[in-house]
MMTF fields as JSON, N, C-alpha, C and O atoms, coordinates in Angstrom:
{
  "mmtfVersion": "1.0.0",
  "mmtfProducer": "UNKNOWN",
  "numBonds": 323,
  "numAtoms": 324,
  "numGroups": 81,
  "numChains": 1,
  "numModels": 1,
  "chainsPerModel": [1],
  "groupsPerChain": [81],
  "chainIdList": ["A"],
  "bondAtomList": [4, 2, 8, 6, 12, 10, 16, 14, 20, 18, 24, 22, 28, 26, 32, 30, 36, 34, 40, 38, 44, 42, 48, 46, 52, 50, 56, 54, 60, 58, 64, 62, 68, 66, 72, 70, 76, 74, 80, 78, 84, 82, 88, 86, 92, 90, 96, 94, 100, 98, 104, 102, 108, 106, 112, 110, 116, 114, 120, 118, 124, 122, 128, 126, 132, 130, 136, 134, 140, 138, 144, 142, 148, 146, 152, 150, 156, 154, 160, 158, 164, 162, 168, 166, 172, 170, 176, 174, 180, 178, 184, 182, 188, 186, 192, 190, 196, 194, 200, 198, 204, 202, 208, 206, 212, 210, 216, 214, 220, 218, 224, 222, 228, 226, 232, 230, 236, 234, 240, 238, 244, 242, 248, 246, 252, 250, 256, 254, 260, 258, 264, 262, 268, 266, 272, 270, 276, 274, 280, 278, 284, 282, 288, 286, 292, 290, 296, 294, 300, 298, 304, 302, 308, 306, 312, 310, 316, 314, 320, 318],
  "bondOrderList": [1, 1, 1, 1, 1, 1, 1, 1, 1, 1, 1, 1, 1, 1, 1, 1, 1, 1, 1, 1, 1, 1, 1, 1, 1, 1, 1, 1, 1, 1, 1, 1, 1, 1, 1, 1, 1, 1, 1, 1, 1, 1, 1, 1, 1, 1, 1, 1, 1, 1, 1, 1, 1, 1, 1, 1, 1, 1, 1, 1, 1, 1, 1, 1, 1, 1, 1, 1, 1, 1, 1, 1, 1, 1, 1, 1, 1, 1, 1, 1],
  "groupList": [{"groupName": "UNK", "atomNameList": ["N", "CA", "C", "O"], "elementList": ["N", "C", "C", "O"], "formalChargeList": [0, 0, 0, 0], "bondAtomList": [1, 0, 2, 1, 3, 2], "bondOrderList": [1, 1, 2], "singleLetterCode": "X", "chemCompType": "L-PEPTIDE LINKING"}],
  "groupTypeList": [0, 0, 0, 0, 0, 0, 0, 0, 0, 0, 0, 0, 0, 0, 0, 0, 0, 0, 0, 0, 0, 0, 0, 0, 0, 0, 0, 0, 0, 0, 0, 0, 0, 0, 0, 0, 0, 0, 0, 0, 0, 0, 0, 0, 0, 0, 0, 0, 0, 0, 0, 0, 0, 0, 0, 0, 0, 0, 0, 0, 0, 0, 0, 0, 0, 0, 0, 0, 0, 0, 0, 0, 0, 0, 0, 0, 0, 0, 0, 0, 0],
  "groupIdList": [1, 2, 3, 4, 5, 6, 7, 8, 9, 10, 11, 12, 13, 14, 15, 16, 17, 18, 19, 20, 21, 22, 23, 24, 25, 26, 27, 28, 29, 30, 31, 32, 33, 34, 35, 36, 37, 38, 39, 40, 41, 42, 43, 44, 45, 46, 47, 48, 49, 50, 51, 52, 53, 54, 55, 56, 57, 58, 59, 60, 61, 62, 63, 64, 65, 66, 67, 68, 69, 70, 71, 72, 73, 74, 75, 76, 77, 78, 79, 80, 81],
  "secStructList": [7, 7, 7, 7, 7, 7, 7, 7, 6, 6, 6, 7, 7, 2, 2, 2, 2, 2, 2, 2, 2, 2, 2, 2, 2, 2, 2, 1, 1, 7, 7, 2, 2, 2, 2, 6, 6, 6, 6, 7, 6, 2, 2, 2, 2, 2, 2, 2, 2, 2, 2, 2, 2, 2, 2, 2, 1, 1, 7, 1, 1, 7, 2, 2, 2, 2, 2, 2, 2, 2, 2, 2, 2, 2, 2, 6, 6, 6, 7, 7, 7],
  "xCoordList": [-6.021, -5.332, -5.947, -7.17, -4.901, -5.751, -5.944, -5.048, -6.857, -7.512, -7.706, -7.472, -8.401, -8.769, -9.454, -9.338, -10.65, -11.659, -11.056, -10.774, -10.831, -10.707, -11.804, -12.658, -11.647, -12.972, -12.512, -11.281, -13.243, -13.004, -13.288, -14.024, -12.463, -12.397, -14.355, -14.841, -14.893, -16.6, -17.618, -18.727, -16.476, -17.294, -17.087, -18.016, -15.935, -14.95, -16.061, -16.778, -16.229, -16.946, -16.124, -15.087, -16.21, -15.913, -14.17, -13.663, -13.483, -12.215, -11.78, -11.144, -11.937, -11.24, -11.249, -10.216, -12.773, -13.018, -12.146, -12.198, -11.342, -11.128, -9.251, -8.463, -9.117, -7.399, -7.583, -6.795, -8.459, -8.487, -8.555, -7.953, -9.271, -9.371, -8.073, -7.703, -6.993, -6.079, -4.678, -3.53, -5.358, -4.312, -4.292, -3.196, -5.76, -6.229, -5.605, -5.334, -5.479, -4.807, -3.043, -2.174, -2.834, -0.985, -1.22, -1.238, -1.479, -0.879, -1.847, -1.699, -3.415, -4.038, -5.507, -6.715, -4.519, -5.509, -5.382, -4.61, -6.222, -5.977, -5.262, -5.864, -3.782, -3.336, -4.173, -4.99, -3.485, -3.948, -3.316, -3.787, -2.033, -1.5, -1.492, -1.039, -2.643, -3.465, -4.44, -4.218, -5.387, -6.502, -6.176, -7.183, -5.014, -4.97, -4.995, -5.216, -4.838, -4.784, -6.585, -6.956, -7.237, -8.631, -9.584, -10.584, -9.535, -10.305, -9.734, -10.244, -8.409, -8.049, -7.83, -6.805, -8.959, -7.893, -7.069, -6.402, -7.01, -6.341, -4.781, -3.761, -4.519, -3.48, -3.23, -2.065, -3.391, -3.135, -3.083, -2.386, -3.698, -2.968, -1.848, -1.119, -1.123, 0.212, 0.806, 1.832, 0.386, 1.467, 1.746, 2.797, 1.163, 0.873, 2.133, 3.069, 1.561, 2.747, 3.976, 4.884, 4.393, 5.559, 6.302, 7.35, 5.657, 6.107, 6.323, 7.513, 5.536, 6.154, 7.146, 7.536, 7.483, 8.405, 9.892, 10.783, 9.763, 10.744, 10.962, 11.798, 10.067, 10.481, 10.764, 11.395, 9.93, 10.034, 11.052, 11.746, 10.807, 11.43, 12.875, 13.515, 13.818, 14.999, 15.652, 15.331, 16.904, 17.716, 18.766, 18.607, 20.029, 21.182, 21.073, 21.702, 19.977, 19.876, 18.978, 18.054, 19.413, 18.62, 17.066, 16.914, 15.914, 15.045, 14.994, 14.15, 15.87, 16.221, 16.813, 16.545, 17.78, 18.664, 17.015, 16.471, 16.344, 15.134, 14.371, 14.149, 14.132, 12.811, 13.881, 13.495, 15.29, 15.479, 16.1, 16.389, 16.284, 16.203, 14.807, 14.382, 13.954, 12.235, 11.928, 11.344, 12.44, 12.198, 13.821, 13.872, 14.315, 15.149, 14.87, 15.089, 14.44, 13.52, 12.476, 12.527, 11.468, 10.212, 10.826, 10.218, 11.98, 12.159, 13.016, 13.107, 13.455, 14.379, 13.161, 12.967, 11.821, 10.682, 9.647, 8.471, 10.098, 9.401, 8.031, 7.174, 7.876, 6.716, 6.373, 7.248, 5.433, 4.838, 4.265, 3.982, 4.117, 3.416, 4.299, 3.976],
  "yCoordList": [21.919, 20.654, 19.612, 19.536, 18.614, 17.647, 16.771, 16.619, 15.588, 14.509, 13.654, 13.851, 12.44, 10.782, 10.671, 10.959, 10.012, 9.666, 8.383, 7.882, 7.771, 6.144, 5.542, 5.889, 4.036, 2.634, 2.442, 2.451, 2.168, 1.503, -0.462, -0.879, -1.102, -2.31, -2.63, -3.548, -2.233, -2.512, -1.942, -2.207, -0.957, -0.592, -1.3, -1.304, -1.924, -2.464, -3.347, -4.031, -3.299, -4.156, -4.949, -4.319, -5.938, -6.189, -6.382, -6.61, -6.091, -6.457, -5.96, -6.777, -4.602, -3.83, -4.829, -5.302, -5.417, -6.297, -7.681, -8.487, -7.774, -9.198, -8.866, -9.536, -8.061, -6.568, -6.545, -6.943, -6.142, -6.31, -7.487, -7.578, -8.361, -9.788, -9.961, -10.094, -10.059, -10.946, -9.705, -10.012, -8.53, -7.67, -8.165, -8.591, -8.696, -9.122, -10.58, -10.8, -11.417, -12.746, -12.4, -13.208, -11.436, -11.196, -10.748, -11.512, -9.266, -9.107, -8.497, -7.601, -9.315, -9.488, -8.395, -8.602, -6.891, -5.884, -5.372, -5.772, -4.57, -3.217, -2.385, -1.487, -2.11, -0.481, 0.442, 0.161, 1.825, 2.577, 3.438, 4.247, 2.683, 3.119, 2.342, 2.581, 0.924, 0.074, 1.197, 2.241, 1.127, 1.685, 3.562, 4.105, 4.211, 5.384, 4.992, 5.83, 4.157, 3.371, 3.017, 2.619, 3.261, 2.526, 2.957, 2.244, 4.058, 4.551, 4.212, 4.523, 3.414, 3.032, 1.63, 1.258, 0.585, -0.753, -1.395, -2.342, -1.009, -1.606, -0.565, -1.047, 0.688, 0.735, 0.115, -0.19, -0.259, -0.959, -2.297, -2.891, -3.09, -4.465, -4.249, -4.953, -3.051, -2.532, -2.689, -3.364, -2.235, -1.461, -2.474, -2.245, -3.692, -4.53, -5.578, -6.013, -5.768, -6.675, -5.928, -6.745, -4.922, -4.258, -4.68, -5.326, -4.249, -4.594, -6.3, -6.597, -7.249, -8.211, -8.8, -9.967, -7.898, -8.708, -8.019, -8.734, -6.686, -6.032, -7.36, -8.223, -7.018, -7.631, -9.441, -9.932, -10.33, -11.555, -12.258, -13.275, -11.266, -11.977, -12.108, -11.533, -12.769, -13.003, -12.019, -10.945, -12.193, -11.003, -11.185, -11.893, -10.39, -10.613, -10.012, -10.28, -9.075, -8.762, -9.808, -10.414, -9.959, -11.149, -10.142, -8.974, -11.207, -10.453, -9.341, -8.444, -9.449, -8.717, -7.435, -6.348, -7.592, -6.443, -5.732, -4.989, -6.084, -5.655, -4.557, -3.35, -5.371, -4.681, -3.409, -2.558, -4.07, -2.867, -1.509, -0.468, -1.576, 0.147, 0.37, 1.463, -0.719, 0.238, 1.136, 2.22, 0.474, 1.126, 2.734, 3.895, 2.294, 3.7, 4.506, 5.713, 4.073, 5.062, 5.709, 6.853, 4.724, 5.428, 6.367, 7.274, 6.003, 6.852, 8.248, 9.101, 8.456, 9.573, 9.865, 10.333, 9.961, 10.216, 10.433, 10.649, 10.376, 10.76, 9.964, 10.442, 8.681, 7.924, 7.351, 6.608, 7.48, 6.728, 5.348, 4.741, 4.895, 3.438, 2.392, 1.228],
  "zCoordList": [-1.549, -1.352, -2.283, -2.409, -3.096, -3.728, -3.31, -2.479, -3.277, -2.726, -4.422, -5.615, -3.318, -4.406, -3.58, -2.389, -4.429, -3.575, -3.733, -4.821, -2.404, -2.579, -2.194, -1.379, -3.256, -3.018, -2.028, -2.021, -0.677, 0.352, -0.318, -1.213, 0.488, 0.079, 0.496, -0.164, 1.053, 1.29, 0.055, -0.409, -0.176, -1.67, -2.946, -3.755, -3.234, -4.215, -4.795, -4.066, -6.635, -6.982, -8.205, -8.414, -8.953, -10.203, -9.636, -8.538, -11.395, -10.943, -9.792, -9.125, -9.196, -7.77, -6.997, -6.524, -6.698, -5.786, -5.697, -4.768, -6.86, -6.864, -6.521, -5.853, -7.0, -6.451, -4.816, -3.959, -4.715, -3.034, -2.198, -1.128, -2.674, -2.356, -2.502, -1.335, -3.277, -3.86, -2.702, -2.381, -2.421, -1.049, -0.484, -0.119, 0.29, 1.509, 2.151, 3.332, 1.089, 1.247, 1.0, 1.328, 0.548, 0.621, 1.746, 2.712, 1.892, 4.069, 4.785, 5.617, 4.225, 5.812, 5.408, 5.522, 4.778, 4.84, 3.126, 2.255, 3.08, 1.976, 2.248, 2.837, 2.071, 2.921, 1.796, 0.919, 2.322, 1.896, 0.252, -0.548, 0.407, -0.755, -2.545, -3.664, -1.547, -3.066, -2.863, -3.477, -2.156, -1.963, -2.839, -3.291, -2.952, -3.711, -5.398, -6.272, -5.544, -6.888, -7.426, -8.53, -6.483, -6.554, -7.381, -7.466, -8.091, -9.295, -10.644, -11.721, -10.432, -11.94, -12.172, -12.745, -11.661, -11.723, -12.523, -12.104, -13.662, -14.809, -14.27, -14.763, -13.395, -13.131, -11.969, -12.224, -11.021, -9.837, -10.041, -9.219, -11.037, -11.729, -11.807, -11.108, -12.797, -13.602, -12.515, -12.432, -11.751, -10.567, -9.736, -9.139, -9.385, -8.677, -8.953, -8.283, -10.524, -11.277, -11.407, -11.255, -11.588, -11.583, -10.274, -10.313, -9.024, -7.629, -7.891, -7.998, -7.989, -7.623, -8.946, -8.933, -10.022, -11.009, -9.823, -9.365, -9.613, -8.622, -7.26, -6.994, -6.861, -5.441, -5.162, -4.226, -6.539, -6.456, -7.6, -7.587, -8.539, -9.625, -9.924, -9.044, -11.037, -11.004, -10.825, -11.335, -9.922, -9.797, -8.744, -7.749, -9.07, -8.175, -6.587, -5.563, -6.882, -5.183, -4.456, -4.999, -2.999, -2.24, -2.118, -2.477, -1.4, -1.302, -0.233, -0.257, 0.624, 2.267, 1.725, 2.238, 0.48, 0.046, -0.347, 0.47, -1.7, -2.181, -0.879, -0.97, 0.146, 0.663, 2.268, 3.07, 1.917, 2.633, 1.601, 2.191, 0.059, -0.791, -0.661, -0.285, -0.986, -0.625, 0.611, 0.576, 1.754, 3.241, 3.027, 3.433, 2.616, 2.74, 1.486, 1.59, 0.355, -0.621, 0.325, 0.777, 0.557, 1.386, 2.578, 3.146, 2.792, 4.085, 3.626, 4.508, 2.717, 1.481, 1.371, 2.493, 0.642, 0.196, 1.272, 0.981, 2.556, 3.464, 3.751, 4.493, 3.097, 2.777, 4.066, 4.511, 4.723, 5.818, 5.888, 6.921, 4.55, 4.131, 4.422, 4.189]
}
């Protein structure tokens, strides 16, 4: 089976630390699916900004339309997050 070792946000130093900080003040915690991102931070920036040009930025879908294809992607994809 493959595994990631993930940074726990207590381990997080340098930029990670400041990625997690900046989770922690959007919703509260670290989930776990920043936290699989946690050995590459320069990709979990990417990925970070990708999500919010998707979910905040200009566009004809409302934000309600947005976050309900994510929940029925994740749910087609069997995603628990």
């Amino acid at each position: 089976m493959s595994w990631i070792r993930l940074i726990r946000p207590h381990e997080a130093t340098g930029k990670l630390a400041e990625l997690y900080a900046a989770a922690v003040r959007r919703a509260g915690k670290v989930f776990q699916i920043v936290q699989t991102m946690s050995p590459a931070p320069h990709a979990l920036e990417s990925s970070m900004g990708l999500y919010r040009a998707l979910m905040f930025g200009p566009s004809e879908l409302s934000r309600a339309e947005r976050e309900f294809l994510a929940v029925i992607t994740s749910r087609a994809n069997r995603c628990h997050y």
